[in-house]
C-alpha positions as CSV (number, residue, x, y, z in Angstrom):
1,X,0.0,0.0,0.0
2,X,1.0,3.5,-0.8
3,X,0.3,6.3,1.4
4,X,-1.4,9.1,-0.5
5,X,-2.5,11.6,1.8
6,X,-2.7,13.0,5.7
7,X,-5.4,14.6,7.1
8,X,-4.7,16.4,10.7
9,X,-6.9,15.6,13.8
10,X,-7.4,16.3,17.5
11,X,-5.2,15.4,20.1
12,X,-1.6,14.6,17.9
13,X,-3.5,12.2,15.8
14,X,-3.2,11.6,11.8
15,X,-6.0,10.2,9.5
16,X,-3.8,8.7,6.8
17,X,-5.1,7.6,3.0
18,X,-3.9,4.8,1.1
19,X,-3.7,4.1,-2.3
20,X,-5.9,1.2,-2.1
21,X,-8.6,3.9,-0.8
22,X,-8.4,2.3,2.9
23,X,-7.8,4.7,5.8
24,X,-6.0,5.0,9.0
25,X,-5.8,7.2,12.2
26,X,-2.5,7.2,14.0
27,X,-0.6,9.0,16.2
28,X,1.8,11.6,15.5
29,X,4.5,9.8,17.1
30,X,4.1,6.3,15.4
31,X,4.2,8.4,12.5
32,X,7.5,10.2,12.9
33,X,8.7,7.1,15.0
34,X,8.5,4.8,12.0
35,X,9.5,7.2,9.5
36,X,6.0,7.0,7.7
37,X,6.3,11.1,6.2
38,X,9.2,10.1,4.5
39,X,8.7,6.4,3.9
40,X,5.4,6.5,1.7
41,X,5.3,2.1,0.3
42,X,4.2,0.1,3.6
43,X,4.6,-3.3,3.9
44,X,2.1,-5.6,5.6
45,X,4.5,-6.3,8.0
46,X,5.0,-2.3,8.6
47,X,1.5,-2.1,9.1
48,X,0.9,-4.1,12.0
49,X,3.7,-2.9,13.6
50,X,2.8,0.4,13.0
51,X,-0.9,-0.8,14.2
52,X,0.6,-2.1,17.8
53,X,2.2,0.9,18.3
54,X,-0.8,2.9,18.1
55,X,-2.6,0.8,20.6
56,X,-0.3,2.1,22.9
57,X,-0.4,5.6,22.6
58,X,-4.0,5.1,22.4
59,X,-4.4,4.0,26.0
60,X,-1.8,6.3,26.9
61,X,-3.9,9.1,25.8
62,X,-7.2,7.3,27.2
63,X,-5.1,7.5,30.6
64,X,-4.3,10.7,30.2
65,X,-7.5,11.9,29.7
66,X,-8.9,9.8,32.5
67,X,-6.1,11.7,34.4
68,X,-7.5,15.1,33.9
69,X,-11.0,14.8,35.1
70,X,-9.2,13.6,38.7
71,X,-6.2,11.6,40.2
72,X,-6.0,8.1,39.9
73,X,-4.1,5.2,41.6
74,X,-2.3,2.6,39.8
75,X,-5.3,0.3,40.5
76,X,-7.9,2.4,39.4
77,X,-6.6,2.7,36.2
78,X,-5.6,-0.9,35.5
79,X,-9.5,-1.9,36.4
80,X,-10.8,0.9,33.9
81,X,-8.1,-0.4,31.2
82,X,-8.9,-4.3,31.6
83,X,-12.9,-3.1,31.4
84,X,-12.2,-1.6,28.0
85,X,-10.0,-5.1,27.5
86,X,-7.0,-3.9,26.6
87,X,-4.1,-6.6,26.5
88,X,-2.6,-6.6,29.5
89,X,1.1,-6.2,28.4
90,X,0.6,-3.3,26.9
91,X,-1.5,-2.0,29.8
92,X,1.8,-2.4,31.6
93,X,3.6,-1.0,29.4
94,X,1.9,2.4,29.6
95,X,0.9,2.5,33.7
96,X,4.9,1.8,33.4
97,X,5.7,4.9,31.6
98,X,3.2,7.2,33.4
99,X,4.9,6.3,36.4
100,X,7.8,7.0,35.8
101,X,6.9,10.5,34.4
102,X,5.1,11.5,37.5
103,X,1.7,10.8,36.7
104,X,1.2,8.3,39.4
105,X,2.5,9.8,42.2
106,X,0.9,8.4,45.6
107,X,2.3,10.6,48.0
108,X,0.0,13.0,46.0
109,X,-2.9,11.1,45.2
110,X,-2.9,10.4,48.9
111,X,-2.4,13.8,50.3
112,X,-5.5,15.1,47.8
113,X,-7.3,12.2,48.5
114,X,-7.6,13.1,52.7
115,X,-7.8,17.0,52.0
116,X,-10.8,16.5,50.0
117,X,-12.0,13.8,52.3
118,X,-11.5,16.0,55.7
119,X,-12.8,19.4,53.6
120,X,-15.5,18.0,52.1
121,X,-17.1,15.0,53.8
122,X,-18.4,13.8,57.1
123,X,-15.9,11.1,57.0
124,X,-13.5,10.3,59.9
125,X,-9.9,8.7,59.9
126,X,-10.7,5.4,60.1
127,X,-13.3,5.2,57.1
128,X,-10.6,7.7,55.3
129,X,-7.7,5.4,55.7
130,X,-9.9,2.1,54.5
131,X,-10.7,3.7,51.7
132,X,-7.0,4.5,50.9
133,X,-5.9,1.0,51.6
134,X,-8.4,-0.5,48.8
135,X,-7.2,1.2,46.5
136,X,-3.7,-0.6,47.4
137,X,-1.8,2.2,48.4
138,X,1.7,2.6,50.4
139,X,0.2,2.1,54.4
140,X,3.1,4.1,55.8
141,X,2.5,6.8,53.4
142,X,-1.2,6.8,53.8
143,X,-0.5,6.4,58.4
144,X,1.9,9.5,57.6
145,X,-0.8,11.6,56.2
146,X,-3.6,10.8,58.5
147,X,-1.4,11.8,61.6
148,X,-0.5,14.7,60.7
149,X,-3.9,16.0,60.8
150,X,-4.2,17.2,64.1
151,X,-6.9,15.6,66.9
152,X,-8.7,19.2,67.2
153,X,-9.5,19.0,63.6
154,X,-11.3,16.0,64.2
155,X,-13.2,16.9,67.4
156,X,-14.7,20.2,65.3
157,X,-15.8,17.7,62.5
158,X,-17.5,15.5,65.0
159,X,-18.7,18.4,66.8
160,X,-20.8,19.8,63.6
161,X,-21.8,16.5,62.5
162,X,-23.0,15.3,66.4
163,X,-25.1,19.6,66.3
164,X,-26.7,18.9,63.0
165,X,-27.5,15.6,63.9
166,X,-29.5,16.6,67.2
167,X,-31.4,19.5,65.5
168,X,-33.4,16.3,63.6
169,X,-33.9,14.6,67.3
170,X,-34.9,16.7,69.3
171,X,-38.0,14.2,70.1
172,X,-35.9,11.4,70.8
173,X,-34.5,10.8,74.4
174,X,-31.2,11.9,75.5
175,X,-29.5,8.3,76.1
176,X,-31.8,7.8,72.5
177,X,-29.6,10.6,70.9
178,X,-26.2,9.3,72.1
179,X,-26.9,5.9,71.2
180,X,-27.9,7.1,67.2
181,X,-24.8,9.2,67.4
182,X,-22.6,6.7,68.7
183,X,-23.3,4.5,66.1
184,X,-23.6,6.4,63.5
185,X,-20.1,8.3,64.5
186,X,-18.4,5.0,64.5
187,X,-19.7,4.3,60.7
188,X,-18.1,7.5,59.6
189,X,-14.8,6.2,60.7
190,X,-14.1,8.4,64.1
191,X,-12.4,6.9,67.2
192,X,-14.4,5.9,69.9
193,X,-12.6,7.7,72.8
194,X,-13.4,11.5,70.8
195,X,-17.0,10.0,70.4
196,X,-17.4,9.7,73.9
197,X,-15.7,13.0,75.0
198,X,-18.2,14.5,72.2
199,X,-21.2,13.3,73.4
200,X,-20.3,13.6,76.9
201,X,-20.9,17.7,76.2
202,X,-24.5,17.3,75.0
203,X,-27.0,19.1,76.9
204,X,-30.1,17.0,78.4
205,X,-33.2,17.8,76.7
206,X,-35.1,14.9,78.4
207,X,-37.6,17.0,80.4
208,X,-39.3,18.7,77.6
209,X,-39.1,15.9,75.2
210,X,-40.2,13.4,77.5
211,X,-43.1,16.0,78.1
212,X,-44.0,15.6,74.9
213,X,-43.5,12.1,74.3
214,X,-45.8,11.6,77.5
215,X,-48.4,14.0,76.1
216,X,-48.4,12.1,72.5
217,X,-48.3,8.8,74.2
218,X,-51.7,9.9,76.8
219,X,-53.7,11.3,73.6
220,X,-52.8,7.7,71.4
221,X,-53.4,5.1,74.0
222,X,-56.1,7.0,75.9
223,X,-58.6,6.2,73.4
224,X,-58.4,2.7,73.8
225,X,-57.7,1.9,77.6
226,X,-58.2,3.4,81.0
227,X,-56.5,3.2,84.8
228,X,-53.8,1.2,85.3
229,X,-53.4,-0.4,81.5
230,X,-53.4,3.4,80.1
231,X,-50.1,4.0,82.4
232,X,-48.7,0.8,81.5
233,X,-49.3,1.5,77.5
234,X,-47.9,4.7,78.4
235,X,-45.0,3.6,79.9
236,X,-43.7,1.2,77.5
237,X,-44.0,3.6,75.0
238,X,-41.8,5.7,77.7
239,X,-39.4,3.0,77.7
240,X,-39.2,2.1,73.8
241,X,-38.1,5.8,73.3
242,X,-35.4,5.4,75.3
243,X,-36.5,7.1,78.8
244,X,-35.1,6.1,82.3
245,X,-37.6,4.5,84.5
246,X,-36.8,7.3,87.2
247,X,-37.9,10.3,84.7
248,X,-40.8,8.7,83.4
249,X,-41.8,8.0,87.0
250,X,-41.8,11.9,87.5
251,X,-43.7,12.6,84.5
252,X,-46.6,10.3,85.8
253,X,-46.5,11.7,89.1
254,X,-46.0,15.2,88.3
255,X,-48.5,15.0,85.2
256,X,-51.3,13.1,86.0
């Protein structure tokens, strides 16, 4: 085949015509690698080893572009290139060559990765640094990062989580509300000692919600029973939202 023609694309690519009226998109640097400007006869032999070439620099630039919408980790972009089923040596190839020009850089990946994670989630360390590790980065690197973040950034986290939180519970019992809390804290990754010293600076709201709980409780069960299976209705309901027996004993004595 004889090459009769080059038409200029996006992104250093070539659309090259043939003799033969066949057509062929390469990349600007197969081209000059092989010679192909001045070299216009091309052999079959040529061809496919112009053609493997250009697989490369195709999923070099497919990496590249999956690059610049936001890091990636070795992993991440080995799983996307074996989904598009690329052959595997020459996935290698090309994560080899874009780490060793920078582009895979975990100290960075990692530091962006917690930044974001701290500045824009509710996330705590522990759900931060699990993340991390699936995605089969360095531990030391990633136990570096995470300790240099200093404990009072934490506590403020928790502390505007744990106040938004409460605002949504404010008919819920106090030992109700730290037990939610607790749990859900511990899910977000955050260590169980700065839960505790968290919660431990709620305020008790238990005397005006349990005022209402009582209140909603007496106007629901009092129009089915009476006397002493009203107050037990009432109580278990007491006692389901989370209510200590002493303050709901107060309520019935204080209320009734």
């Amino acid at each position: 085949m004889k090459i009769v023609k080059y038409k200029k694309m996006s992104k250093g690519r070539y659309k090259i015509f043939f003799d033969n009226n066949s057509e062929l998109v390469l990349y600007e640097d197969v081209i000059l690698k092989n010679n192909l400007l001045r070299e216009k006869n091309i052999t079959l032999e040529l061809l496919e080893k112009v053609m493997n070439e250009n697989i490369f620099y195709e999923v070099y630039d497919l990496c590249l572009s999956y690059i610049e919408i936001k890091m990636r980790t070795l992993k991440e972009l080995r799983e996307y290139l074996l989904k598009k089923n690329y052959d595997i040596n020459v996935i290698d190839n090309v994560l080899g060559r874009l780490e060793n020009e920078g582009y895979l850089d975990e100290k960075k990946y990692i530091n962006a990765y917690v930044n974001d994670k701290v500045n824009l989630t509710t996330w705590g360390p522990y759900k931060i640094k699990k993340n991390l590790e699936m995605l089969e980065l360095d531990e030391n690197l990633i136990e570096d990062k995470i300790s240099s973040i200093s404990d009072n950034v934490w506590k403020d986290k928790l502390e505007k989580i744990v106040n938004r939180k409460i605002k949504s519970m404010n008919n819920k019992s106090l030992s109700m509300i730290k037990n939610k809390l607790r749990l859900d804290m511990f899910n977000l990754g955050y260590d169980n000692s700065l839960i505790e010293e968290v919660l431990n600076n709620i305020h008790s709201n238990d005397e005006s919600s349990i005022k209402k709980e009582y209140s909603k409780a007496l106007n629901k069960y009092s129009k089915k029973y009476s006397d002493e299976k009203l107050i037990y209705e009432v109580k278990s309901y007491l006692y389901r939202k989370g209510y200590k027996t002493e303050d709901i004993n107060y309520i019935l004595d204080n209320l009734n």
